[in-house]
N, C-alpha and C positions, 0 to 999 in steps of 0.2 A: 275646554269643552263648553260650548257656549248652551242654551236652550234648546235649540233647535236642534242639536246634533241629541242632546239627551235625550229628547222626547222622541228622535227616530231611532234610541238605543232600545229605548224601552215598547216601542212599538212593533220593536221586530222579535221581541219577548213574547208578547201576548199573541193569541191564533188572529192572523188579520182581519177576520171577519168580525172583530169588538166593534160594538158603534161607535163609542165616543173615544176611537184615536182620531179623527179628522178635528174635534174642537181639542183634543192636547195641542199635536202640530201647530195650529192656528194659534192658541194661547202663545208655544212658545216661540212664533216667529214677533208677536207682537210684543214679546218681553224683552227679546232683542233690539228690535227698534229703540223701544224707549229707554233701555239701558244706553245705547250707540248715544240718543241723543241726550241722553242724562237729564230729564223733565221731569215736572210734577208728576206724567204718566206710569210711572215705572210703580207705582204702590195699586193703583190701578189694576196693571198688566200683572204684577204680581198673582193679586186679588184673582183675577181670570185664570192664571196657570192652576193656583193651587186647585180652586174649585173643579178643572178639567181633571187632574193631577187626583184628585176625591174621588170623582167618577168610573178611571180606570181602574182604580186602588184593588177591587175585590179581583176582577181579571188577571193584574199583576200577582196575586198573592196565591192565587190560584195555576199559574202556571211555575211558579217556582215551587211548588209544593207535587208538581206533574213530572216536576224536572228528576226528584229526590229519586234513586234506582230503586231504593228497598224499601217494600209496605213497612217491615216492623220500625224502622227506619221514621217512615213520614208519617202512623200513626203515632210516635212518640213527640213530633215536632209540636201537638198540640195546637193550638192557640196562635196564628201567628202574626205578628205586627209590621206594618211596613210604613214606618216613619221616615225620620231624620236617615237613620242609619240601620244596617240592617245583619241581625244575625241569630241563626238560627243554632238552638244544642236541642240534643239528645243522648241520654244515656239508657244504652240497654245491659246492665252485669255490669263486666268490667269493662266495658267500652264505650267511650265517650266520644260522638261526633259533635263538629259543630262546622257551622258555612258563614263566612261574613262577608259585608260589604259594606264601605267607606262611602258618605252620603257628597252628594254632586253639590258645589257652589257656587256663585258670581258675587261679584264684587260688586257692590254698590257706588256707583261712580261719584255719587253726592256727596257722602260723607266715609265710607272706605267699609261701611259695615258690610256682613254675609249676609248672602240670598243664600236660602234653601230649597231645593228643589227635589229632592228626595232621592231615596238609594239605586246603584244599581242591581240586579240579578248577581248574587254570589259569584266573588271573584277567588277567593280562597276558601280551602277546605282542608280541615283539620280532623283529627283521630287522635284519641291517647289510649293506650289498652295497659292496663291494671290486674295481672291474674297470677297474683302470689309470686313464681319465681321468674316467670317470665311479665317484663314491663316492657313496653316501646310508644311508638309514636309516629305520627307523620303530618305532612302539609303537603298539600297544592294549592298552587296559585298560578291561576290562568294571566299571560303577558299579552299587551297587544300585539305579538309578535312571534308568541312561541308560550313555554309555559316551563316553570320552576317546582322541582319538590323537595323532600327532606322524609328520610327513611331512619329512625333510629329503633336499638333492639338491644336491651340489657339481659342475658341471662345469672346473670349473680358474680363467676368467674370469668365472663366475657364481656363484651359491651360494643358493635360497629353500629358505625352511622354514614350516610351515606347523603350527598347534597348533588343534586342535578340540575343544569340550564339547558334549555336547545331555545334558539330561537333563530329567526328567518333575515338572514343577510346576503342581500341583494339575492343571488339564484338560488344561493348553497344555506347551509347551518352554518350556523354560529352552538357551539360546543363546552359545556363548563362541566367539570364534574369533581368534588372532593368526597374523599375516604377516609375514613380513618377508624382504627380496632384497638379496644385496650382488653386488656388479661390481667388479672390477680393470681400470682405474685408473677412479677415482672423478670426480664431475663438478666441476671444477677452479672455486672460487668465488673464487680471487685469495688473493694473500701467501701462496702454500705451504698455505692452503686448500682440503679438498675433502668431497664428501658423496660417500661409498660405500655407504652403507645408508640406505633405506628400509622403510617399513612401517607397518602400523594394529593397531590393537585395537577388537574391536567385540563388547559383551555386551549382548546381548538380556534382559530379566528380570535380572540381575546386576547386585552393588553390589560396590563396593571397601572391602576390610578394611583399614585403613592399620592397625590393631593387628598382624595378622600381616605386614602387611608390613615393618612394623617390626623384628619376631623373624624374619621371613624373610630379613635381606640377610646376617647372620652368614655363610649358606653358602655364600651364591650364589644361591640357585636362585630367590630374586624375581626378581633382574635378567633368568636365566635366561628366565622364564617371558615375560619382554617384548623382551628380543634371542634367541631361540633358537637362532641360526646357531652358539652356541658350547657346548651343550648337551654336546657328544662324547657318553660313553655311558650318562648320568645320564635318559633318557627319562622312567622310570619315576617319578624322584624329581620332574622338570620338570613330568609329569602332578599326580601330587598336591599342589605346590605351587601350580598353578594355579588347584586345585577350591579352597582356601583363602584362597585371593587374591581370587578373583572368585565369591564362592559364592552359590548364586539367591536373588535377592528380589524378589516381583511389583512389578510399577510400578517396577520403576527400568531403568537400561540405563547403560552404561558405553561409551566412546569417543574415541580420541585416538592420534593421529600419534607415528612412532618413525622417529629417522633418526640416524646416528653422523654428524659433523664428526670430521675427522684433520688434523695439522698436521705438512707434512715426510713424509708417509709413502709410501714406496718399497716396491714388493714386498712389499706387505701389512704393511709393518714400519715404525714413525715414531715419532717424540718427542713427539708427544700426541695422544688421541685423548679423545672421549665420545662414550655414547650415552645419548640423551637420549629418553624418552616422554612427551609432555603428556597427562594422563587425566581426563576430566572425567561426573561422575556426575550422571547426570541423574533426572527433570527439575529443573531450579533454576537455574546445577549447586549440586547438597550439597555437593559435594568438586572439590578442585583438585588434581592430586599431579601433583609432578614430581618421575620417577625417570630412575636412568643409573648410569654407570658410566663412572667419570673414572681414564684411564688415560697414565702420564707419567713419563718414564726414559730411561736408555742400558743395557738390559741389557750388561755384567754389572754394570758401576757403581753402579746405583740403579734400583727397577724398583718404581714404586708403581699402585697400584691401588686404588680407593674405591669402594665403590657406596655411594650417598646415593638417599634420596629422602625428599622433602615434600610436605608435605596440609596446604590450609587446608581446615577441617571448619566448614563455615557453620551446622551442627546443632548440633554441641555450642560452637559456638565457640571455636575454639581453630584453634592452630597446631602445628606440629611440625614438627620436620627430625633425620634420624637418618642416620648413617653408618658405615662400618667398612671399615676397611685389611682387601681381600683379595691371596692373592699378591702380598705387596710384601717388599722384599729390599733389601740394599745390599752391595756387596762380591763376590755370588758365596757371602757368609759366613754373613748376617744375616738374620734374619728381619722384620719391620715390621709389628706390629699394633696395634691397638684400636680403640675405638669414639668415637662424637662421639653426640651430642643435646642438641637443643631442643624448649624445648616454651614455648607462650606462648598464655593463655585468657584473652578480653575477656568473657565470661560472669560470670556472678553467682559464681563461684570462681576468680576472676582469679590468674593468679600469670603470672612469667617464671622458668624454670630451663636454663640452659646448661652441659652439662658435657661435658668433654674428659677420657677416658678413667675416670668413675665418680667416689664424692664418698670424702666422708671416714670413717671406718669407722663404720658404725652410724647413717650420719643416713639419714634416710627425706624425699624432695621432696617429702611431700606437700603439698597437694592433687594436685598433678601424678601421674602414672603412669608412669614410664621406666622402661624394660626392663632389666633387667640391663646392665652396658657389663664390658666390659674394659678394663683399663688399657691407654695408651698404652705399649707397651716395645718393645726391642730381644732379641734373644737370638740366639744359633748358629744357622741355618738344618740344618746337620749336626751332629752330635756330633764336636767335637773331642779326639780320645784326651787326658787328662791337661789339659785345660781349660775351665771351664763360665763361662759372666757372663751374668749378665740384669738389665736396666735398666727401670724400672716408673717411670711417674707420674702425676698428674690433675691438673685444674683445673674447677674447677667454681663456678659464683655464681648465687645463689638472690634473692629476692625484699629477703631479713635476712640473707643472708651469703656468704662467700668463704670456699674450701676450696682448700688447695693441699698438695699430699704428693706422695710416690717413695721406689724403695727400690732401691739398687746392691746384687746380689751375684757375687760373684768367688773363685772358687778357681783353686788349679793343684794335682795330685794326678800326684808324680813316684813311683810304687810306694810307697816305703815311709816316704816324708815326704810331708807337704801341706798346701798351709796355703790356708784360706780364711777370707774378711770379709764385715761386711755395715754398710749403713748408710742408714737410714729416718728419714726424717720424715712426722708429720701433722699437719696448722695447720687450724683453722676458726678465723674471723672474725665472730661476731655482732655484727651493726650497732645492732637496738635491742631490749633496752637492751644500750649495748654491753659483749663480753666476749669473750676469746681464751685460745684452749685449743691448747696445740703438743705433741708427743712426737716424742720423739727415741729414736732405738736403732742402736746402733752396735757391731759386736764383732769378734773378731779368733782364730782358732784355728790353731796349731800342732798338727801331729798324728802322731808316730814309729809304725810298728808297726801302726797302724790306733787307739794308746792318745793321749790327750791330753799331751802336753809340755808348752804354755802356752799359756794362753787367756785373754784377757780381753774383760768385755761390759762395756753403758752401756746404763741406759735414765731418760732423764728427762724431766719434762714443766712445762712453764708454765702458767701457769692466772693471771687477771687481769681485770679491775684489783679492786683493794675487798678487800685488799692484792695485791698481786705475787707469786706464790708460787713459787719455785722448789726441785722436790724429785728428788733422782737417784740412782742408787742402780750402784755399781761393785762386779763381780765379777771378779775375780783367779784363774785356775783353773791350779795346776800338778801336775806327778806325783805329790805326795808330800802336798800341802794348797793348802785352797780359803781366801779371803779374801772378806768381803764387809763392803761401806760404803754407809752410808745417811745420807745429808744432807737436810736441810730449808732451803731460806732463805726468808724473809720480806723483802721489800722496800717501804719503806714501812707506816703503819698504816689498819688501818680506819677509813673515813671516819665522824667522826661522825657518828651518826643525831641527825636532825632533831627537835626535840620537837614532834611533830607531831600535831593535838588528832584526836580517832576523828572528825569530821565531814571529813576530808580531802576522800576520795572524793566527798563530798554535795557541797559546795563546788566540785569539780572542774565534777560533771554541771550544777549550779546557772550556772555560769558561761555554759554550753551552750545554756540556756534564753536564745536571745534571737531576734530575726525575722530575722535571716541563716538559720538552721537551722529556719525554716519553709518547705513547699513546699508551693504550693495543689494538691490532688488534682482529679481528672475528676471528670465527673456531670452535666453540665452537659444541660438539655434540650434534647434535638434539637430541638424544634416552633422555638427561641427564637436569634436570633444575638443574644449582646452585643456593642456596640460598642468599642473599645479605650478602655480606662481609661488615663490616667498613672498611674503609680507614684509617690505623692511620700511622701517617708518610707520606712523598714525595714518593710513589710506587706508579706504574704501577700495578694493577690487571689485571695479565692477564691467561685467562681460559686454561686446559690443552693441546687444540688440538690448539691454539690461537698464537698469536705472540707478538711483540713488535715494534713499529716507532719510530726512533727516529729522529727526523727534528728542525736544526737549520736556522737564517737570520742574520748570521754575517757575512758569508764568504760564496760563491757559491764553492760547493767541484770540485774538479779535471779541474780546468779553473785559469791558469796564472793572476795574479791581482796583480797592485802594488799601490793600498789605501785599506784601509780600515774604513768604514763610513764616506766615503770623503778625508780621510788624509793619504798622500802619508804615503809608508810603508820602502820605501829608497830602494827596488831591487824587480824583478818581484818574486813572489810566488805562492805556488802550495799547498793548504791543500789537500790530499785525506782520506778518512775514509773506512775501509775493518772488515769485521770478520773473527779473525785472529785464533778463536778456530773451530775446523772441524766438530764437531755437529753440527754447526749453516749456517744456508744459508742466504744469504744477498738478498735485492734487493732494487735496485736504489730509492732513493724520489727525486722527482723534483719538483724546488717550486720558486716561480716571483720573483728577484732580476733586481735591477734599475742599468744595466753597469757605468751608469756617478758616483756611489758611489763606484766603486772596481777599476775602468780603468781609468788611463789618456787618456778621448777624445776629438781628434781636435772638430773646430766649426763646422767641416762638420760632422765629422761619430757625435756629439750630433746632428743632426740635423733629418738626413738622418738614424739614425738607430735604434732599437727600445728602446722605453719609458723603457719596463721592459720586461724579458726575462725571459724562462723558462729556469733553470740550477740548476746542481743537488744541494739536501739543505740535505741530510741526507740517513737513511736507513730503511729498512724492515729488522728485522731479525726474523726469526722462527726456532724452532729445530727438530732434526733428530730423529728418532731411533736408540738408541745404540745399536750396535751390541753384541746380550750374555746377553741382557737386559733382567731380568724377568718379564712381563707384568700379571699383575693382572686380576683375574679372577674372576667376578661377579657370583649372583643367575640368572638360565638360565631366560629367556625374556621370558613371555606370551602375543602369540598376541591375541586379540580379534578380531573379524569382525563381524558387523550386515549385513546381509544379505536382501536386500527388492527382493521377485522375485514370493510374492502369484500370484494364478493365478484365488483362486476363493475366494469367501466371504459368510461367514453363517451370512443368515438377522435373524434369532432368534427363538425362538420354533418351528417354523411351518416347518423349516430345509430345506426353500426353499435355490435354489443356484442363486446367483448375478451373471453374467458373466460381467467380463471386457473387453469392445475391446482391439485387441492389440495395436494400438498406443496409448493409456492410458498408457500401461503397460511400453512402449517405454520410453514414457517420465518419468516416476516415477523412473524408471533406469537412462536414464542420469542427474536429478536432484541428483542421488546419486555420480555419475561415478566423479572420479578426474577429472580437467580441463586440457586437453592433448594441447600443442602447436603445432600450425598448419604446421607451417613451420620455422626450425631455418634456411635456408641457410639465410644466412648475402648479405644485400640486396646493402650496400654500407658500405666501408669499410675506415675511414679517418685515415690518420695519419698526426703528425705531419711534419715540411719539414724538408729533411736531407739538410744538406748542406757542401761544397766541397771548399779545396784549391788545388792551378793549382798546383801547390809543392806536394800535392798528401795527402788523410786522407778526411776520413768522421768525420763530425760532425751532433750533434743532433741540435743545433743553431746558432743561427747567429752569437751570441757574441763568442761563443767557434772559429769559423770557424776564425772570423775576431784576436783575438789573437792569434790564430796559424800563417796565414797571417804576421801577424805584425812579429811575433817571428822568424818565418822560411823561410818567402819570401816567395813570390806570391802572388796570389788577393784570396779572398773570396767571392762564387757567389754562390747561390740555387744551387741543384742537377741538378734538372730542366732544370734550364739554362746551367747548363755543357751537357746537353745531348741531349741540343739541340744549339750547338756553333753557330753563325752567319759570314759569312764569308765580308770583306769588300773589298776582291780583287777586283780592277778594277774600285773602286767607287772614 
């Protein structure tokens, strides 16, 4: 929202006949300009809005006070301000309204800071009612499109809440509505088992985001939006976690049962509980997700909490499961967090990545996608006067590797002495080709005065095999003088290289070349059934109109590589495979090859660049028509066609006539008619990312681009990003 559309928001607020909306407008078309062209003008134009922006101020404040339905209502509102941001309470008894609105800003193109421009006319409206046995509450929030509420009602043995969306897509609604009711005491299912909640989710036109849902459990407010009985006074945040969760898309619809199991629990209160929602997108289903929130402890002892939830995605194929310690505690003292994720794709970019609490610093899962995680740690729930610890660690295993790290710190700070330590490790494990890289950091301060006493640190790291290398480096820090030592060890020597002839690679792929790693392709004429062949021998059976694949994973064809399954090859090489007879047409196979097994890669690009890579692995060949060829001539084809198109029917001797309506007739014909496709235009069209070196040359991936780079000079960067450069002059 730029200036100009605010000041005609706020314009259609106030009764038009205000005089000074024509100098707002005017302010805020001139604030726009000089933003657009980013000048000294813009503090100026500023200066002009707000003062316009002052003048309407009492008219704005006065029709939103006209807007309130009930006198007892908007003589309680009092007093009312209309700054920055804008929101209004009152309480009359037990009943508590309020109306807010979120204040309009622009970006300062100079230096990145906010304009403020001021609030708009209440967009949400809140209620809480307070009257001894009966407690409830509610929200609305008006959408640019439709509009969102939140109904909740506690009678003491009961408790339902109820969450609604409509909103306007393309002709029709778009539809969301969740339910749910709990009762004390629960419906007792055996061994200290009970169901106390129920409820459904039901979206009309709406698909499920398992991507935000994923970035949604961090807070709460996913699970929120699917158990809302425990919402307390987050309404507003539970609304628009919702519009994000379940946001409209024609032709789909979303739908699925919500119920809590408790184990042991008394008086609302037990030793474990979950709630669980089954949510299935339809039509298909596309998606499978199950979400909850798994709850388990003896307050104050130990008090954990998880919300998890998973999606198998039958579109893009793939799986996930994502989780995160909320409110969870030990002691009364301690705080308990992190994150958990899975992620596992049977599609043409297959991987598995599992990690507990994030990886190891600076590696990237790709192909996969994981959110951010937090580390699993411990720490003080309060701030203990004169004592701090926090305890961090992961675990995480990828497709080619295992990651494991942590890191203890601890002080104690008695006024005028203190002394605190720390102590980290990081370990990756590269499987193939394999190699292990550890760091360590460990240190220790003494501290008089608030000045250093004594201190000493440690940081050193492994790195292996092809030698063993161990190198660390110790610092000594006291009042008067510092001391530092640097060691190196080598363990072991480098393995001899292979005398190994430059045909390595060729050799490799040659090997490749046999009829195990033939597959006969389709093509086959429909008019024609073959009957089943034996296979006798290593051949490909492939049908006349059909083809042949051949795909090897020794060597990635037409891509620079100087190892081969881990083991240097002594010069960079280049396998290409072509059909070199002219009947035959070729076309490319592409297929997942691990770079760290063909490329010597720094610690950064193994880090930083992908796990496994699509690069070509083989071919397609098919054949032609020969020219002059004499093609064989079958016995001519007879078609058959039954026909359904009676229109009347003889009931029996009496030679009465049946008549059929015609949409009888109608449908008896389309139960015949072929099934015709509605619409082929291609509704979204993906490809993979090309990618570009500054030295000039397209490639299909990242690893081709980056050995070009290497080989020819220049960088290697997405297409993307070349075509859209960022410039730094001046910064």
């Amino acid at each position: 929202m730029d200036a100009r559309e605010y000041a005609a928001r706020v314009a259609s607020y106030v009764p038009p006949a205000t005089p000074t909306l024509a100098p707002l407008l005017q302010a805020a078309e001139d604030l726009d300009a000089a933003i657009a062209a980013a000048d000294a003008q813009i503090d100026a134009a500023r200066q002009q809005f707000q003062q316009a922006f002052d003048n309407i101020r009492a008219a704005l404040k006065q029709a939103i006070l006209d807007a309130v339905p009930l006198e007892e209502i908007r003589g309680a509102l009092g007093e009312l301000t209309v700054e920055r941001s804008l929101k209004l309470e009152a309480t009359l008894g037990p009943l508590y309204v309020a109306a807010t609105s979120p204040p309009v800003q622009l970006r300062d193109p100079r230096d990145g800071s906010l304009i403020t421009l001021g609030p708009l006319p209440p967009d949400a409206f809140t209620a809480r009612l307070d009257a001894g046995p009966l407690r409830g509450g509610g929200t609305l929030v008006h959408l640019p499109d439709g509009v969102s509420g939140l109904l909740t009602a506690n009678v003491g043995v009961a408790e339902v809440a109820a969450l609604a969306s409509i909103r306007k897509l393309g002709n029709g609604p778009s539809f969301l509505a969740v339910l749910s009711a709990g009762f004390t005491p629960g419906l007792q299912v055996g061994f200290g088992f009970q169901i106390n909640r129920v409820g459904g989710v039901i979206g009309i036109e709406r698909r499920l985001d398992a991507d935000i849902l994923a970035r949604r459990l961090g807070d709460g407010s996913a699970t929120a939006v699917l158990f809302p009985l425990d919402i307390a006074k987050n309404g507003r945040a539970v609304l628009d976690a919702a519009e994000g969760l379940f946001p409209p898309e024609p032709g789909s619809a979303v739908a699925g049962p919500t119920f809590r199991f408790a184990w042991l629990e008394v008086a609302g209160k037990g030793f474990a509980s979950v709630d669980l929602g089954v949510l299935l997108e339809l039509p298909g289903p596309r998606k499978i997700a199950l979400v909850g929130v798994l709850k388990a402890g003896i307050d104050p002892v130990v008090r954990l909490r998880a919300d998890f939830a998973g999606v198998i995605d039958f579109a893009q194929q793939r799986a996930t499961v994502d989780a995160t310690l909320v409110d969870s505690g030990a002691l009364g003292i301690f705080r308990i967090y992190g994150d958990l994720a899975f992620a596992s794709s049977w599609g043409p970019a297959s991987y598995t990545v599992l990690s507990l609490g994030g990886f190891y610093p600076g590696f990237r899962p790709e192909p996969a996608q994981i959110r951010p995680l937090s580390r699993l740690g411990m720490a003080p729930e309060v701030a203990l006067p004169g004592f701090r610890m926090r305890a961090e660690g992961y675990l995480a295993a990828t497709s080619n590797t295992l990651q494991i790290g942590g890191r203890l710190d601890v002080g104690v700070d008695a006024g005028i002495a203190s002394i605190s330590g720390f102590l980290g490790v990081d370990a990756l494990v590269q499987f193939t080709p394999f190699h292990i890289n550890a760091q360590i950091a460990a240190g220790l301060d003494v501290r008089f005065l608030g000045q250093t006493f004594c201190g000493v640190s440690f940081h050193g790291t492994l790195d292996g095999p092809g030698p063993v290398t161990l190198a660390g480096r110790l610092s000594v820090e006291t009042f008067f003088k510092d001391f530092d030592f640097d060691k190196t060890f080598v363990i072991g020597s480098p393995a001899p290289r292979e005398e190994i002839s430059d045909s390595r690679a060729l050799e490799a792929v040659r090997l490749q070349a046999v009829p195990d790693n033939l597959t006969a392709l389709g093509g086959a004429d429909r008019l024609v059934t073959l009957a089943p062949l034996d296979r006798t021998g290593k051949y490909a059976v492939v049908a006349p109109l059909g083809g042949v694949e051949w795909r090897q994973h020794a060597v990635p064809l037409d891509t620079p590589i100087d190892r081969v399954a881990g083991v240097p090859v002594g010069s960079v090489q280049t396998v290409t495979a072509r059909a070199t007879q002219p009947q035959l047409t070729s076309q490319q196979v592409k297929d997942r090859f691990a770079p760290g097994s063909f490329i010597t890669l720094t610690a950064a690009e193994s880090l930083n660049g992908p796990t496994y890579d699509e690069l070509p692995a083989g071919l397609q060949l098919h054949g032609a028509t020969v020219p002059g060829a004499k093609q064989p001539r079958g016995p001519a084809v007879t078609v058959l066609r039954k026909v359904r198109g009676e229109e009347e029917l003889t009931s029996g001797p009496a030679q009465g006539t049946l008549l059929f309506a015609g949409a009888l007739l109608a449908m008896v014909a389309e139960r015949d008619r072929a099934a015709a496709v509605h619409s082929s235009q291609v509704a979204v069209d993906v490809a993979p990312s090309r990618w570009v070196t500054t030295g000039g040359g397209s490639h299909d991936s990242a690893t081709q681009a980056m050995q070009a780079a290497r080989l020819g000079g220049g960088v290697a960067l997405a297409a993307a990003d070349a075509a859209r450069p960022v410039t730094l002059e001046g910064f």
